[in-house]
Structure formats: structure tokens, C-alpha cells
N, C-alpha and C positions, 0 to 999 in steps of 0.2 A: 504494500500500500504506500502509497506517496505520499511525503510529508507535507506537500505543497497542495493546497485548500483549493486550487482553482484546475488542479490537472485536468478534475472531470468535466469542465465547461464544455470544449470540443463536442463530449460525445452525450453531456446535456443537450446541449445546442440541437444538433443532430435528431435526438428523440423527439425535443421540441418540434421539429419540424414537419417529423415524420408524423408525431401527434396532431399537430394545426392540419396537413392535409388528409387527415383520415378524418379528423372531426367534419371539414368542410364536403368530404363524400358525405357523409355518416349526416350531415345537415341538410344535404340533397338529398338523400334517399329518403329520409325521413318524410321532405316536406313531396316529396313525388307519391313517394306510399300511403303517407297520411292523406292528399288530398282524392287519389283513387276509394280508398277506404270510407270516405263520407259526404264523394260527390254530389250522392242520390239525396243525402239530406240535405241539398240547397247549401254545403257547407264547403270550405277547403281547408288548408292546413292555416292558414292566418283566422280566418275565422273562427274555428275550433280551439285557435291559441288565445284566441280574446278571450271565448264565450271561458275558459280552464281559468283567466285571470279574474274573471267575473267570479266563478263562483265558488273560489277559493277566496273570495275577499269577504271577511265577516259581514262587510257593509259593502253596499254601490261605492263607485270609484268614479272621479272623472276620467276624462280620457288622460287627462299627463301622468295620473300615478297607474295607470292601466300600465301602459307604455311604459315609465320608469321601471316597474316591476317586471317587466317583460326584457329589459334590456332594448327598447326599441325606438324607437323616432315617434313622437307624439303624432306628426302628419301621418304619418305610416298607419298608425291606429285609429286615429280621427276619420282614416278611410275606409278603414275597416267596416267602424262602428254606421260610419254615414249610412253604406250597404246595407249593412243587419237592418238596422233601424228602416230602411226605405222595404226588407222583406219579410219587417215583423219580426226578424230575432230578438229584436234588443229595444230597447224604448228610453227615453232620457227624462230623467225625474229632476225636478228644480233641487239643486243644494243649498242649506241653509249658509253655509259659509263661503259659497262664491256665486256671485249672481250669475257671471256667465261661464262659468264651467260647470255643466249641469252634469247629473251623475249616471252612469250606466247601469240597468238593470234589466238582464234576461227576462224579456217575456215567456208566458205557457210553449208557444212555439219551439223559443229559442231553446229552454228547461229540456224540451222531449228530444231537441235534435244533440243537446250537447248528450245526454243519458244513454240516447243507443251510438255517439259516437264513442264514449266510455266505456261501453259494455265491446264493443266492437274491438277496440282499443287492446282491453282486457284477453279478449280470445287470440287476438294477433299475436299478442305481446308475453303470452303461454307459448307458442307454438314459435315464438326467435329466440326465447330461453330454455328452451330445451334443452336439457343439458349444459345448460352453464351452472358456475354455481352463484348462488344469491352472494355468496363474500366476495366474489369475483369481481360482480356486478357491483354490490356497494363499494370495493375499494376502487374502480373506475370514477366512480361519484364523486369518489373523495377526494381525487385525483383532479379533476373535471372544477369542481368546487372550491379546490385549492388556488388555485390557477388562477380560474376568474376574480378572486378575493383579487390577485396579485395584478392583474390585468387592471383590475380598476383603482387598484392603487398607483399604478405606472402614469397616468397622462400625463404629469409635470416630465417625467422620464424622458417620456416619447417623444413631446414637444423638445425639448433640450436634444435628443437624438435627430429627428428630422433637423431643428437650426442647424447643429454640426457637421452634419453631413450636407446640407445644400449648401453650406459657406464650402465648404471641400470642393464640392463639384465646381462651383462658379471661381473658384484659384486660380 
């Protein structure tokens, strides 16, 4: 073993990498599978990802902490939601504490199409674990979990890394 703390960066680096482009498969497949999987309920895979931030939230949400919780672009949800709401998924309730961020709440509609996306979900999601083991799976999470903690700690980083590398380029 190396007494020097940074040997394994290299072949950190490396895994890193190899990690970011399996996640970004692993993000496409998902959102390709997922929106085959609950076409037929008038849903796709961003829609299905709203209505999952709905109803995991003890209370209606406006659209920025939808979004915020989601890791996502408020416009990107805003658009979502516009949809739902123009096909009955989702309905917008006045919030006491902001006059015009009004709060999102799944209609009866929206309730039955997220239930058998879940249930569907569920049956899928037995039969790609097959044989894996659940420690497996959770220590990927934790992995997964770790990461993004670090991710979102980075931006001061990141910025500071794009400056120094565009002053380099433009030398």
C-alpha cells in the first residue's frame, strides 16, 4: 500500500467516469422504459416523476420546491405541471403563503394513474432484481447518495475549475 494519500486518484478518476457514463445509460433507459411502461395512462416518465414528488410530499408543493426536490429546472416542471393540469392530473390550489405560487395537488384522475403506475412499477422492478441482492442494491444507493451530497457541494468548485481552465485555453 502507498504511503502517499492521492496515488488512488488516477484510478478514482477512472471509476468516476466509468460511473457518470453508466448512470447516464442507466438515466436513459430508465426514462425510455419508464415512459413505455405508463404510456397508456396518458403519463411519461417526467410526468410520473412529478405526480412521485406530489405524493411523497406530506402537503401540496408549489412548482419551485417540486422541482428543487426533484433536482430539476423549475421551467422544466412548470411544464410538466401546465400539461397534467390542462388533462386533469393535477389541479392548482391557492397557497396561503404565496399569492402567486399556487400549490400542486393530484386530482382523483391523477391518484389512479400514479397507483397503477406504482403497482406496474413494482412488478417491473421484481423481475430487474432478480437475483440481485437487496445489500447490493442498497450499497449502490449509498454510493449514488454519496456522490450527489458531494456534487452539490462542488459548485463554488466547479465554477473556480471552468475560470481556470478557460483562462488556460484563451493563453
Amino acid at each position: 500500500m502507498s504511503s502517499d494519500p492521492h496515488a488512488d486518484l488516477p484510478a478514482a478518476r477512472d471509476a468516476f467516469s466509468d460511473l457518470a457514463l453508466a448512470v447516464f445509460r442507466l438515466n436513459g433507459g430508465l426514462i425510455e422504459a419508464g415512459d413505455a411502461l405508463v404510456q397508456d395512462l396518458g403519463l411519461t416518465s417526467a410526468r410520473w416523476q412529478v405526480l412521485g414528488a406530489i405524493a411523497l410530499a406530506p402537503a401540496p408543493l408549489p412548482v419551485a420546491h417540486i422541482a428543487r426536490n426533484m433536482g430539476l429546472a423549475r421551467q422544466s416542471v412548470q411544464r410538466v405541471v401546465d400539461d397534467m393540469q390542462a388533462e386533469g392530473l393535477v389541479r392548482l390550489e391557492p397557497n396561503p403563503h404565496h399569492r402567486r405560487a399556487a400549490l400542486v395537488a393530484m386530482t382523483p384522475r391523477g391518484e389512479a394513474a400514479y397507483r397503477q403506475a406504482i403497482a406496474r412499477k413494482d412488478l417491473w422492478a421484481d423481475a430487474l432484481t432478480d437475483g440481485l441482492s437487496p445489500d447490493a442494491i442498497a450499497a449502490a444507493v449509498a454510493v449514488l447518495r454519496r456522490l450527489q451530497e458531494r456534487i452539490e457541494a462542488s459548485h463554488a468548485h466547479i465554477a473556480a475549475l471552468a475560470t481556470a481552465t478557460r483562462q488556460e485555453i484563451e493563453a
